[in-house]
DSSP file (Angstrom, degrees, kcal/mol; ACC not computed):
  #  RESIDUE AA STRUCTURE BP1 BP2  ACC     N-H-->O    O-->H-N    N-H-->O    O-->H-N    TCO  KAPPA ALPHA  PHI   PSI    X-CA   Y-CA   Z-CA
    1    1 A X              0   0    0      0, 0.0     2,-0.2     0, 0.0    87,-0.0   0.000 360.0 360.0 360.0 143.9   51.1  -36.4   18.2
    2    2 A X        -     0   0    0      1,-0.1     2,-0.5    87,-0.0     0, 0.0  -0.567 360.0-134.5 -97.2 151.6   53.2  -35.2   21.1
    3    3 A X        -     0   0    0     -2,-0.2     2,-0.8    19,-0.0    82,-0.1  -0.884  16.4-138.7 -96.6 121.4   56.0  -37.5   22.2
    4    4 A X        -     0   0    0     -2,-0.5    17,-1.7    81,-0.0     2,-0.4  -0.645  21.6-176.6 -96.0 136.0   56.2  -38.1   26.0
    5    5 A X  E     -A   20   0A   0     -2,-0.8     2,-0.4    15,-0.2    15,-0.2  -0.905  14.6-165.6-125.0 144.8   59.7  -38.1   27.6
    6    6 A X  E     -A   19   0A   0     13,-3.7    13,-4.8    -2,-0.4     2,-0.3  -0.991  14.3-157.0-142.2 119.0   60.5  -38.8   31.2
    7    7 A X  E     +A   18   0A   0     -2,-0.4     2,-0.3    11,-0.2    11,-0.2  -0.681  20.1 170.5 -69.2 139.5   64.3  -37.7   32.0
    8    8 A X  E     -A   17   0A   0      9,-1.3     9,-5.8    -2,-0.3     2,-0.7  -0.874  28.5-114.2-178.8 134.4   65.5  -39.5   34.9
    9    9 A X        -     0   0    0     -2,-0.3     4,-0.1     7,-0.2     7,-0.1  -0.785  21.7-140.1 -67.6  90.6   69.4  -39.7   36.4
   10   10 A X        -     0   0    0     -2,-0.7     5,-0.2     2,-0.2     4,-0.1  -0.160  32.3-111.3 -10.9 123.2   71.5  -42.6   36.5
   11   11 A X  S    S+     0   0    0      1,-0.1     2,-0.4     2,-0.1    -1,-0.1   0.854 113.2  83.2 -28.6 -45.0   73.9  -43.8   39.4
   12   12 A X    >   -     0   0    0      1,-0.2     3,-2.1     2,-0.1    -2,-0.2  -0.373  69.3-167.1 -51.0  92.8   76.4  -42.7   36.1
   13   13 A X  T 3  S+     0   0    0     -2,-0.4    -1,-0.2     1,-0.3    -2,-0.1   0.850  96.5  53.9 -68.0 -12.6   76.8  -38.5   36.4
   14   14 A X  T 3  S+     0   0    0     -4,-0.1    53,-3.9    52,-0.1    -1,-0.3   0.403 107.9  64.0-110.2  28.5   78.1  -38.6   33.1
   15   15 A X  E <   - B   0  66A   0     -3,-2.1    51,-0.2    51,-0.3     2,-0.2  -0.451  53.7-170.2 -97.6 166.4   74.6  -40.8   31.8
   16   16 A X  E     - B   0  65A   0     49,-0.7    49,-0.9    -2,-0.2     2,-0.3  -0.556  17.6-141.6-131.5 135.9   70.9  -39.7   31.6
   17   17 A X  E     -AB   8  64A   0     -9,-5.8    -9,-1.3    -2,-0.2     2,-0.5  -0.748  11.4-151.8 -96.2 152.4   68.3  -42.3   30.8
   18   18 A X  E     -AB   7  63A   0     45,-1.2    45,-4.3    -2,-0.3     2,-0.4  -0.995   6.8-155.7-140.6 113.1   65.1  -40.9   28.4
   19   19 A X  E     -AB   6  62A   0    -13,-4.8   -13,-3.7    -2,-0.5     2,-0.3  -0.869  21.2-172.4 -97.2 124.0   62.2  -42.8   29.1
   20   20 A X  E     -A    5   0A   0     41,-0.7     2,-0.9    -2,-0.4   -15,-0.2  -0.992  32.0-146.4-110.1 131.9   60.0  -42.6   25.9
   21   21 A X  S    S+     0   0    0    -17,-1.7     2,-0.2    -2,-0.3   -16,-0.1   0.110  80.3  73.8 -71.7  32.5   56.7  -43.6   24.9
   22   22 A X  S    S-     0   0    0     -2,-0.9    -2,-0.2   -18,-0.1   -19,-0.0  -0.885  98.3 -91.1-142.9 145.4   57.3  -44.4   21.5
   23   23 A X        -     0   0    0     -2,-0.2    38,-0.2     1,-0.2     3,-0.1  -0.598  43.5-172.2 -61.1 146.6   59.3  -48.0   20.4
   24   24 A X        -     0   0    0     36,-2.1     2,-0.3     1,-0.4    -1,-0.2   0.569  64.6  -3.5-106.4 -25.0   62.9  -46.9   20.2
   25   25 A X        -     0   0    0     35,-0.7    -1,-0.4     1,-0.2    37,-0.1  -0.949  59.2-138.8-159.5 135.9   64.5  -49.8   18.9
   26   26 A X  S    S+     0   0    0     -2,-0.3    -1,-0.2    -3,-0.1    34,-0.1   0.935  88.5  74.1 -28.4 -73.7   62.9  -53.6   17.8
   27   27 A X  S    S-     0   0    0     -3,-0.1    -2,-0.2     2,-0.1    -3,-0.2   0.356 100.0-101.8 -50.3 158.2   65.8  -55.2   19.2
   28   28 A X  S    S-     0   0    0      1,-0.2     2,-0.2    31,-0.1    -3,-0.1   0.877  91.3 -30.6 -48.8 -95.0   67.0  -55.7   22.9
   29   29 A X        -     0   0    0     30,-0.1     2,-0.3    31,-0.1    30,-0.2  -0.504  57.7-158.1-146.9 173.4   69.6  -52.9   23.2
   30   30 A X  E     -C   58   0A   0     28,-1.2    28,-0.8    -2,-0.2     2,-0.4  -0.836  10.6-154.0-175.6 143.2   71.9  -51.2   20.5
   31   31 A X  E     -C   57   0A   0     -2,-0.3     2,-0.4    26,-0.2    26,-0.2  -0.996   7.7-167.0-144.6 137.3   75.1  -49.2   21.4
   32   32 A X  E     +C   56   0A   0     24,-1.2    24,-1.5    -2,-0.4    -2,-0.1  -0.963  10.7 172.4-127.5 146.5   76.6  -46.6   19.5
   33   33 A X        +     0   0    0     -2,-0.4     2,-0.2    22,-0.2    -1,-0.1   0.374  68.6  22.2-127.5 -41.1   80.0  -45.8   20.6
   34   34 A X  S  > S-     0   0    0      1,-0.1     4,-1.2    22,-0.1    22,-0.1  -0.776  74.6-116.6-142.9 146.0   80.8  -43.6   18.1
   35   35 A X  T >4 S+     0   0    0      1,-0.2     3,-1.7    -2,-0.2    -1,-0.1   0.948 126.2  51.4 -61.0 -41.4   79.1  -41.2   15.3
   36   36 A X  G >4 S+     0   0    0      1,-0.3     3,-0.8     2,-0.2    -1,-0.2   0.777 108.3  53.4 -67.8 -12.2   80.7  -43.4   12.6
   37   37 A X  G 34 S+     0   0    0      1,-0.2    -1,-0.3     3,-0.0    -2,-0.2   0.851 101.4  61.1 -78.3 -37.9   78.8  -46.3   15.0
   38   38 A X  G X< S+     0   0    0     -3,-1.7     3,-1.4    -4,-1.2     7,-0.2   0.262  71.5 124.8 -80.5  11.8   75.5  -44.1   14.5
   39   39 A X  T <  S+     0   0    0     -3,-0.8     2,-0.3     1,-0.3     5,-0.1   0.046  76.0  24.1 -42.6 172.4   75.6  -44.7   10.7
   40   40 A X  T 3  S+     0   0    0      1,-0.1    -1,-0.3     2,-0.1     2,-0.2   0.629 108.3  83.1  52.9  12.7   71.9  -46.4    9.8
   41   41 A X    <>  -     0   0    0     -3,-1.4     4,-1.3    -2,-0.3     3,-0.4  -0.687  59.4-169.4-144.2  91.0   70.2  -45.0   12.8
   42   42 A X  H >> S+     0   0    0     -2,-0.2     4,-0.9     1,-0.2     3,-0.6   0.872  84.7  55.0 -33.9 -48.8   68.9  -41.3   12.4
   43   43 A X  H 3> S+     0   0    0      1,-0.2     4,-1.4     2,-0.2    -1,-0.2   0.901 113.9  40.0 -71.2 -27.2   68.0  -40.7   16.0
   44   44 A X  H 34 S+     0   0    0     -3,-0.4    -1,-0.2     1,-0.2    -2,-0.2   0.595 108.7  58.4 -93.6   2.6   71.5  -41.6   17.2
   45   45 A X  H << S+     0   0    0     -4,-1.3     4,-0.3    -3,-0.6    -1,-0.2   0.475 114.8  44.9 -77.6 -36.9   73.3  -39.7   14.1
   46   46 A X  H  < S+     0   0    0     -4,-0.9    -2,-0.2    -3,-0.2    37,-0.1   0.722 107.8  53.7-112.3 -12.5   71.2  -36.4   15.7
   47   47 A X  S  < S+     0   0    0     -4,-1.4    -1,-0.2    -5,-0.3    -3,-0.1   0.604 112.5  43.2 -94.2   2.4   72.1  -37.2   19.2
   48   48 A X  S    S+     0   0    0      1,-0.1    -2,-0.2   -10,-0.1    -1,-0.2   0.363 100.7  72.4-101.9   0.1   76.0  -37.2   18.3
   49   49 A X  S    S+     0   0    0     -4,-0.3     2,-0.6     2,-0.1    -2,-0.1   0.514  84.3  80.6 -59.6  -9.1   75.1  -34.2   16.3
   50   50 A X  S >  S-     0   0    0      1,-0.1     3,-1.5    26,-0.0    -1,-0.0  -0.878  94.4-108.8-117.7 117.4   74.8  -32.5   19.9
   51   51 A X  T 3  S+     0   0    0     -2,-0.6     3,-0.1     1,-0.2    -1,-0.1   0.111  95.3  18.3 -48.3 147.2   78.1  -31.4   21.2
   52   52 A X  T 3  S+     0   0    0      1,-0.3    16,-1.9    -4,-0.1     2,-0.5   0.429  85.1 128.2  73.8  15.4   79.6  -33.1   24.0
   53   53 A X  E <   + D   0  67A   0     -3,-1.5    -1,-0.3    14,-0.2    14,-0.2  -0.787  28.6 178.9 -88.7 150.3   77.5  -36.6   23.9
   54   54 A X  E     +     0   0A   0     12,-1.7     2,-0.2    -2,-0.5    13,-0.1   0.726  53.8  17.9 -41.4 -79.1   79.5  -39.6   23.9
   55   55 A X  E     -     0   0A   0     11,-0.4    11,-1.4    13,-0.0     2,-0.4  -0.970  53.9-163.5-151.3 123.8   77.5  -42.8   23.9
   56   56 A X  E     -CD  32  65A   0    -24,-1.5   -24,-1.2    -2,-0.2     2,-0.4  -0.875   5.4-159.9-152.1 141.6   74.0  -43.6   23.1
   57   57 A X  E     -CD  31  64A   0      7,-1.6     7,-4.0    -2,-0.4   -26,-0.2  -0.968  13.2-145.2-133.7 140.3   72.1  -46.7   23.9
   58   58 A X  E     +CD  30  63A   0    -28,-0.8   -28,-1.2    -2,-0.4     2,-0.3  -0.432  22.9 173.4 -91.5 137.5   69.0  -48.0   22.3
   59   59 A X        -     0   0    0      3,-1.4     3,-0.3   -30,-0.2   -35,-0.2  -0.598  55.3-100.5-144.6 151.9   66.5  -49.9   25.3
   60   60 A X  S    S+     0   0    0     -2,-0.3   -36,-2.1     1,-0.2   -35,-0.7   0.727 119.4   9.0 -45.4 -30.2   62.9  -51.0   23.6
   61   61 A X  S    S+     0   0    0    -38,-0.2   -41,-0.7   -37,-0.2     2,-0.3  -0.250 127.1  64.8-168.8  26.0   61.3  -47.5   25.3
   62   62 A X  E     -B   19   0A   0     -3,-0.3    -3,-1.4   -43,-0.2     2,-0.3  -0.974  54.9-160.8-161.7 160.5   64.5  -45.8   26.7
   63   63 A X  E     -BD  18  58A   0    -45,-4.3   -45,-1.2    -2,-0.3     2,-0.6  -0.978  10.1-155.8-143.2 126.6   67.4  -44.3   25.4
   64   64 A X  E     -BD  17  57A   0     -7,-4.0    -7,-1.6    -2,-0.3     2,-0.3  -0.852   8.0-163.7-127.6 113.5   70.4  -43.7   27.6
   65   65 A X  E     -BD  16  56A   0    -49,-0.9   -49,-0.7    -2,-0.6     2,-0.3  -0.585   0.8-161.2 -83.9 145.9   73.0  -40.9   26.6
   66   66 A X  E     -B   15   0A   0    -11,-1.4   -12,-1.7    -2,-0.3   -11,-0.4  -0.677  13.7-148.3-105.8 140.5   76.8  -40.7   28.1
   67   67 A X  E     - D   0  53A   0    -53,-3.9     2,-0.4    -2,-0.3   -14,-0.2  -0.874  16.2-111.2-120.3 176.5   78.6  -37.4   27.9
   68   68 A X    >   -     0   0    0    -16,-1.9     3,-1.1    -2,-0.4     2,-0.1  -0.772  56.1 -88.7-100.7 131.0   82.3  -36.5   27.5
   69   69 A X  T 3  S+     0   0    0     -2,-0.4     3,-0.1     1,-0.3    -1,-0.1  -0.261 112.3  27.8 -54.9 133.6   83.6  -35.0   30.6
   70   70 A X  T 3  S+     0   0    0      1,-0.5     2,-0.4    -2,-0.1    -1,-0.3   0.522  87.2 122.7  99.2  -8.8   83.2  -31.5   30.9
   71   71 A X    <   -     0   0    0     -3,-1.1     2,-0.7   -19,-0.2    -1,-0.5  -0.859  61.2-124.8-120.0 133.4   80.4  -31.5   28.8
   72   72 A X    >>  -     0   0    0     -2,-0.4     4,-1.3    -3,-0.1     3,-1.1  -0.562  10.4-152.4 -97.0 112.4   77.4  -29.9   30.5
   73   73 A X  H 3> S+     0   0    0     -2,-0.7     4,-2.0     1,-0.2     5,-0.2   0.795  92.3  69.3 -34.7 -36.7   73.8  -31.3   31.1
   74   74 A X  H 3> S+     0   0    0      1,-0.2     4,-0.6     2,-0.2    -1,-0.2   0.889 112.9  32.9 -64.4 -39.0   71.9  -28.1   31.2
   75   75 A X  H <4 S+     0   0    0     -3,-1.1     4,-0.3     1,-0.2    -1,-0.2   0.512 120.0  49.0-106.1  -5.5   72.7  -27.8   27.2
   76   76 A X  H  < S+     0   0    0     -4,-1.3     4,-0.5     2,-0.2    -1,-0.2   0.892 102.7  59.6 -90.7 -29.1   72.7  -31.5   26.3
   77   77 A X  H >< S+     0   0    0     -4,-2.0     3,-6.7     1,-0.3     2,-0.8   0.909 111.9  39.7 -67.9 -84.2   69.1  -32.7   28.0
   78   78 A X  T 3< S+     0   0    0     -4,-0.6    -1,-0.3     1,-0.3     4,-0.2   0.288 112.6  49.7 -80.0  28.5   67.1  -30.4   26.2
   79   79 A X  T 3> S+     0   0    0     -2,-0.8     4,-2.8    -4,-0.3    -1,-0.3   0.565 116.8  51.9 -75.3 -30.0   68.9  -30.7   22.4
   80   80 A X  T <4 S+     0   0    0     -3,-6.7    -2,-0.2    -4,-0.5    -3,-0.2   0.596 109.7  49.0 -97.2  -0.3   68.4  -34.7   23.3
   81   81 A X  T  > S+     0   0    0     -4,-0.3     4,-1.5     3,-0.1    -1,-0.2   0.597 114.9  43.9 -78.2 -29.2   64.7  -33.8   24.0
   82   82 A X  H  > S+     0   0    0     -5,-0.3     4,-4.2    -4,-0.2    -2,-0.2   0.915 111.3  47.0 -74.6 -54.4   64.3  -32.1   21.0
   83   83 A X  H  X S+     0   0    0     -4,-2.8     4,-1.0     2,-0.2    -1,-0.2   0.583 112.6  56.0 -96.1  22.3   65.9  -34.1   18.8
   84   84 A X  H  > S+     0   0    0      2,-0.1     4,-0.6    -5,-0.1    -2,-0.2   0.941 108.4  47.0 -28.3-106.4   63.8  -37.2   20.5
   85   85 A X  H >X S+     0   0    0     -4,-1.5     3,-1.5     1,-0.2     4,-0.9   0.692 113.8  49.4 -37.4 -54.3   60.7  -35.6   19.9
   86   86 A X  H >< S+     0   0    0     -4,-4.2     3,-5.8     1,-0.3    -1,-0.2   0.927 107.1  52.8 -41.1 -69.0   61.7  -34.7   16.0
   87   87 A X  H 3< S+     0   0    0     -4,-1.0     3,-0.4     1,-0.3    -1,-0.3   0.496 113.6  42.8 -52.7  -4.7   62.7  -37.9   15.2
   88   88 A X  H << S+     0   0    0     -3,-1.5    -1,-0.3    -4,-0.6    -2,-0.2   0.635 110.6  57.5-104.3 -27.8   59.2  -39.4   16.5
   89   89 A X    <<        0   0    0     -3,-5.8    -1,-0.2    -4,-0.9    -2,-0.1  -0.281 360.0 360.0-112.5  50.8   57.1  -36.7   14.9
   90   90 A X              0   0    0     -3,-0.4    -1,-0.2    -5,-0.1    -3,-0.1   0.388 360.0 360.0 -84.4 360.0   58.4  -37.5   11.7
């Protein structure tokens, strides 16, 4: 089943929010800081897998990744679309 994802910018240039159509997380919101913060949570363990993210935070139906400055969008979206979509078609 295809997973749908809607990309969308943030006031933040070093954010993108990922609107998905799949629960992302039970809970209100979730912050990972850190990889060692992304222990227990596969999809955020494979979106600090992807060089130059940051931060990622867990929304019910969005997930909004931070990058390290200097670190480029063009190469980050779609590895954090991809590994979106894995984790969902699992």
């Amino acid at each position: 089943m295809s997973v749908d994802i809607r990309v969308q910018p943030t006031p933040n240039p070093n954010s993108v929010l990922f609107h998905v159509d799949r629960t992302v997380i039970e809970e209100r919101m979730k912050q990972f800081n850190s990889a060692d913060d992304a222990a227990g949570s596969p999809l955020a363990q494979a979106l600090f897998a992807i060089e130059g993210v940051a931060s990622v935070f867990f929304m019910p139906n969005s997930i909004t990744v931070s990058k390290s400055p200097g670190s480029d969008w063009d190469t980050i979206v779609p590895d954090a679309e991809e590994a979106i979509r894995s984790h969902f078609s699992e």
